[in-house]
C-alpha positions as CSV (number, residue, x, y, z in Angstrom):
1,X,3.9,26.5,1.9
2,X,3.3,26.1,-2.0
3,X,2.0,22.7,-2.1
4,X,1.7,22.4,-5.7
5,X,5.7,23.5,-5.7
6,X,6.5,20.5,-3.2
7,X,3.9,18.4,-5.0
8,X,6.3,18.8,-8.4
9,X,9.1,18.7,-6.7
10,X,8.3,15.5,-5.4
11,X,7.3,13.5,-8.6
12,X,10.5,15.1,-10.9
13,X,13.0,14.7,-8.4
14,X,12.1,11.7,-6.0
15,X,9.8,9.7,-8.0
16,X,10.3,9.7,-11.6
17,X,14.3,9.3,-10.9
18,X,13.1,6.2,-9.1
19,X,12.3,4.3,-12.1
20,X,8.4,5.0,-11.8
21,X,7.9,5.8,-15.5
22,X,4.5,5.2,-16.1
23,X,2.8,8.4,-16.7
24,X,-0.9,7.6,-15.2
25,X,1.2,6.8,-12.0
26,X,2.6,10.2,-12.2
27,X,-0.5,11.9,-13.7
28,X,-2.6,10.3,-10.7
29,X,-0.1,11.6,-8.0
30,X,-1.3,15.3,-9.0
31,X,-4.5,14.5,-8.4
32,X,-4.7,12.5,-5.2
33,X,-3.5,14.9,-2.5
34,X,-1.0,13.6,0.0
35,X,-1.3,16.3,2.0
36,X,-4.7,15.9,3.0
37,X,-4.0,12.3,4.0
38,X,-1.1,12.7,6.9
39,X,-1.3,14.2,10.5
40,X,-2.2,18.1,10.7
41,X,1.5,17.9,12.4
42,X,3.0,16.6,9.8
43,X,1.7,18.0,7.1
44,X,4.0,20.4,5.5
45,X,6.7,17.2,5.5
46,X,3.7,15.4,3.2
47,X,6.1,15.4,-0.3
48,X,9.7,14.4,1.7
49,X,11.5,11.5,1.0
50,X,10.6,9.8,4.1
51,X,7.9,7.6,6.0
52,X,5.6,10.2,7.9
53,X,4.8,8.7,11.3
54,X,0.9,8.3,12.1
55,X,-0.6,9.8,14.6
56,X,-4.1,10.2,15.5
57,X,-5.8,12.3,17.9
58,X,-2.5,13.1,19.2
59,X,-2.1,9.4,19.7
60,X,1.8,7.8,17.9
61,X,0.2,4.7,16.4
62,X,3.8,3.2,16.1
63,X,2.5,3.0,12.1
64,X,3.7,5.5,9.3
65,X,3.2,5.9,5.5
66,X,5.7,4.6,3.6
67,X,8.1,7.5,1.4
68,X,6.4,8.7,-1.9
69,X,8.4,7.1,-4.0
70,X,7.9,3.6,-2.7
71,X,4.4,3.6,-3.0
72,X,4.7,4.9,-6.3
73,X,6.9,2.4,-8.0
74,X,4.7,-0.6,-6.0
75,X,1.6,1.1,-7.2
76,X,3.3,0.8,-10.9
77,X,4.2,-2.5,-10.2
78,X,0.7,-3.2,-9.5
79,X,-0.8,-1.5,-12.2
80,X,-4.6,-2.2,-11.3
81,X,-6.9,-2.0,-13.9
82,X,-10.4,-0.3,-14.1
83,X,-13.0,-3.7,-14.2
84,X,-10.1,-4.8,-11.2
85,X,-11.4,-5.3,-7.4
86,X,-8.2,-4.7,-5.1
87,X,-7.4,-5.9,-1.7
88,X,-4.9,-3.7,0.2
89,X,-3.8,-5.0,3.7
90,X,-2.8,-2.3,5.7
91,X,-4.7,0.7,5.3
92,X,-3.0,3.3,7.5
93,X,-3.7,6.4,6.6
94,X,-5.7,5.7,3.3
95,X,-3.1,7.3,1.0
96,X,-2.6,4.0,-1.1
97,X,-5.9,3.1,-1.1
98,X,-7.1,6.4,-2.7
99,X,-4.5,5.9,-5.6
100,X,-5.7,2.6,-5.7
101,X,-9.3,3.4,-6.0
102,X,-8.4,5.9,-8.9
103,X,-7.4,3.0,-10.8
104,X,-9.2,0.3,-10.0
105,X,-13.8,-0.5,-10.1
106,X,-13.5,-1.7,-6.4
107,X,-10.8,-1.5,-3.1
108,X,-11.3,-3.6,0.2
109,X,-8.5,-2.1,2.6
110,X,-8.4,-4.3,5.8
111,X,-6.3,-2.1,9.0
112,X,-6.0,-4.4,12.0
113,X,-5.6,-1.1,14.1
114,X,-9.4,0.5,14.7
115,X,-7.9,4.1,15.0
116,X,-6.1,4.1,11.8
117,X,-8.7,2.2,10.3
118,X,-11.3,5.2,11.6
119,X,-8.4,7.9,10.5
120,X,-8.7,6.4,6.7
121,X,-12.4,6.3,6.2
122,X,-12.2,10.0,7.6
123,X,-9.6,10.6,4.5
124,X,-11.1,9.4,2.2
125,X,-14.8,10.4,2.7
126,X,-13.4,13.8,2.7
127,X,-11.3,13.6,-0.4
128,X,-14.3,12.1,-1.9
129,X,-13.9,8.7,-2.5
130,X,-16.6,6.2,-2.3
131,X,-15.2,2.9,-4.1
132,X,-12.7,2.2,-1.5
133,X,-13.7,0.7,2.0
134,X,-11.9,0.2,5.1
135,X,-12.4,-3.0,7.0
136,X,-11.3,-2.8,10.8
137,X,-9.6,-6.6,10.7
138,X,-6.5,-8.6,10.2
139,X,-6.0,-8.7,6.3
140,X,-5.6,-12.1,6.0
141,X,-9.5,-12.6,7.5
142,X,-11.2,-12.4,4.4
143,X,-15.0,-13.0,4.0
144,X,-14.8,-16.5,2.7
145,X,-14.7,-17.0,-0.9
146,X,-13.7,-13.4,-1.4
147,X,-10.7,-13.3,-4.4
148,X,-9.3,-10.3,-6.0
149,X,-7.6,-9.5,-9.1
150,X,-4.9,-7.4,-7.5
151,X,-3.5,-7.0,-3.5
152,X,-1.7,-4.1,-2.8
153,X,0.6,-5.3,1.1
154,X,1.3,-1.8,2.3
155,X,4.3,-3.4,4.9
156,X,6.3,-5.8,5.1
157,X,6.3,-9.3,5.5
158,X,8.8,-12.1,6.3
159,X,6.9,-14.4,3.4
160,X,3.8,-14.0,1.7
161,X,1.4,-16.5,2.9
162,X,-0.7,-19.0,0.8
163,X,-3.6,-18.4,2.1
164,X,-3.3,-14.7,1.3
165,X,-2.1,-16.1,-2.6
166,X,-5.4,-18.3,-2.9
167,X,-7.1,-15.1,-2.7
168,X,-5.7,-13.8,-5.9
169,X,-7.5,-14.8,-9.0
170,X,-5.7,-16.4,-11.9
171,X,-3.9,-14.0,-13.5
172,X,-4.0,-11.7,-10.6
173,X,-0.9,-9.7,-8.8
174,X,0.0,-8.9,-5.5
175,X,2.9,-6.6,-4.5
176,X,4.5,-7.0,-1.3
177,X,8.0,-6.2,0.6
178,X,8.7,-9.2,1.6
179,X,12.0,-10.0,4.2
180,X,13.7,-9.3,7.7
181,X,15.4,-6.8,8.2
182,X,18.6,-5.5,7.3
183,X,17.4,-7.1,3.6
184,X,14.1,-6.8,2.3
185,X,12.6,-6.6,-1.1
186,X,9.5,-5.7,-2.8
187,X,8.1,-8.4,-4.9
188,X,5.5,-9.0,-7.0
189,X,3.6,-12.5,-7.6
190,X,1.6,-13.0,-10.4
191,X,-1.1,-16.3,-10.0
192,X,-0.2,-18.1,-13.7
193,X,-2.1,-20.6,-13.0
194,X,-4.7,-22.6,-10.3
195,X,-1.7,-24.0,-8.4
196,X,0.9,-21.9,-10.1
197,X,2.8,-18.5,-9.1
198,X,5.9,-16.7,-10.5
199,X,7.3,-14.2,-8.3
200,X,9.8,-11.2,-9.3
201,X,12.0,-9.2,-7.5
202,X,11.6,-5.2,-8.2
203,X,13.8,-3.6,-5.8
204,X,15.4,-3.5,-2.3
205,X,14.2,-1.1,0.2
206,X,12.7,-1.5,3.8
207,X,9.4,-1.3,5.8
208,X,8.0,-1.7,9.1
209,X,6.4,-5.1,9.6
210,X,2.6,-5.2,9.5
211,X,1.2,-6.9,12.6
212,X,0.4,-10.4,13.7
213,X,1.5,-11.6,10.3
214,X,3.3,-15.4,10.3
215,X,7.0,-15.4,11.1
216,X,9.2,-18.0,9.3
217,X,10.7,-20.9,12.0
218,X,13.5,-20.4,13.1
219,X,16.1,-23.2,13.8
220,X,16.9,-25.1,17.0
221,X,19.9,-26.9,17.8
């Protein structure tokens, strides 16, 4: 298979189409290699416009990575900067946090699951990247007193908790996909201010939930 083909293929007719305009974005997705970062028996599916299920050890995690182009244009959205520290909650298969960790001083990815979160490491040790750490524990767990500039959700969630808010610095971001299903949509929240937030909706699309994360209550008559 010509991965460099597929590669290009990917970014001029999934991605860019999808509104991801920002040319480090695109730039940066030449250099990280997806490829290397999904299950051997997945691997020539690495550029489709899907969500590539994870396995490890011949083990179905029930997880996936979310399709190119949706980690793109949150990845945009996020736009982390190079002095930024990054939390990502969900580290799967350490695709994100490697793009992340192009673009950012520091990234903290926390994976609740221990084989995923030994499967990322693996990644990205071997594609040679030493300023992103995976954290085997629920995301929202944080060392006390630990803020970020920037948290990348790589899931869904049916709201974005405060306490996972209070751990963004003022002027910080964090990008989520945030809803039930059939309707979900990524956001982003930006911290304006100590006790301030202004959230902003950047497109509708779907995502498996990430686990143990609080549900909204539900009515009873």
């Amino acid at each position: 298979m010509d991965f460099e083909r597929a590669r290009y293929n990917m970014i001029e007719q999934q991605i860019r189409p999808w509104e991801v305009l920002d040319q480090d974005v695109l730039d940066l997705l030449f250099v990280v290699r997806r490829e290397d970062f999904v299950p051997p028996a997945w691997r020539t599916l690495a550029f489709a416009d899907m969500e590539i299920p994870l396995a490890v050890e011949g083990r179905d995690t029930g997880e996936v990575m979310l399709a190119p182009k949706v980690e793109a244009r949150m990845l945009q959205a996020l736009a982390p900067k190079k002095h930024e520290t990054v939390l990502e909650i969900g580290a799967g298969s350490g695709h994100v946090a490697a793009l992340l960790a192009h673009c950012a001083r520091r990234v903290v990815s926390a994976e609740i699951r221990d084989d995923l979160a030994r499967f990322a490491t693996a990644n990205l040790v071997r594609a040679g990247i030493f300023n992103a750490a995976v954290e085997h524990r629920h995301g929202l767990r944080a060392a006390p007193g630990a803020n970020f500039e920037a948290i990348m959700v790589s899931g869904s969630v049916p709201f974005v908790p405060e306490t996972l808010l209070e751990r963004l610095t003022v002027g910080g971001r964090l990008v989520a996909i945030v809803g039930e299903l059939p309707m979900m949509t990524a956001q982003r929240i930006t911290r304006v201010a100590d006790r301030q937030f202004a959230a902003e909706n950047l497109f509708d699309t779907v995502a498996l939930p990430l686990v143990d994360f609080p549900k909204k209550e539900s009515f009873v008559f």
